[in-house]
C-alpha positions in Angstrom: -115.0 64.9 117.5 -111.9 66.0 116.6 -108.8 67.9 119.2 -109.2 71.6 119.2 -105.3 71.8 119.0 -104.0 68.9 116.5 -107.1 68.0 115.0 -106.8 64.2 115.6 -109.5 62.0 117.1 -109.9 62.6 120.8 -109.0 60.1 123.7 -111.2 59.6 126.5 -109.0 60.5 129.4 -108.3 63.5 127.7 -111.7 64.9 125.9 -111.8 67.2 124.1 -108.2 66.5 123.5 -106.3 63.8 122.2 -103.3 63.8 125.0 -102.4 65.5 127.4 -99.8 67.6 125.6 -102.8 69.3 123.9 -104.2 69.8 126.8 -101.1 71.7 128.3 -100.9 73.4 125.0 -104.3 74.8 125.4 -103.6 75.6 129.0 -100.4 77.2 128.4 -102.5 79.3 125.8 -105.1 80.8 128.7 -102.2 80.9 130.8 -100.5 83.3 128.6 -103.3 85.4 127.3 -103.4 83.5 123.8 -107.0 83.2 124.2 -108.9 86.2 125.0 -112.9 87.2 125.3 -113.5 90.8 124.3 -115.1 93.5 125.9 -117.2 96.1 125.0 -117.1 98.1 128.5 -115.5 101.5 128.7 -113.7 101.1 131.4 -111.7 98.1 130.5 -110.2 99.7 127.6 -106.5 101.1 128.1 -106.1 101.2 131.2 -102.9 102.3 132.6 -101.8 99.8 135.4 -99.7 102.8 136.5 -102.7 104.7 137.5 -103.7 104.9 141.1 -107.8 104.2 141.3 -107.8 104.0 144.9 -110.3 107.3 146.0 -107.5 110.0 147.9 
């Protein structure tokens, strides 16, 4: 198995990684939006955060 960020073989302590700076790396990726699953819903689509959806 090889890390999902450098490609090298993968250490133990840190599978699927090989250290634990690709293990941040991939962290600081979710953290950041990098990685992102799609959505088909209507209602998540453009959304303006302006808006006010709280019922008046």
């Amino acid at each position: 198995m090889s890390c999902p960020i450098c490609q090298s073989e993968t250490h133990k302590a840190y599978r699927p990684f090989c250290s634990r700076r690709c293990a941040d790396v991939d962290l600081a990726r979710w953290m950041n939006g990098g990685y992102a699953v799609p959505s088909q819903r209507e209602e998540d689509q453009d959304v303006d955060p302006e808006q006010d959806l709280r019922p008046h």
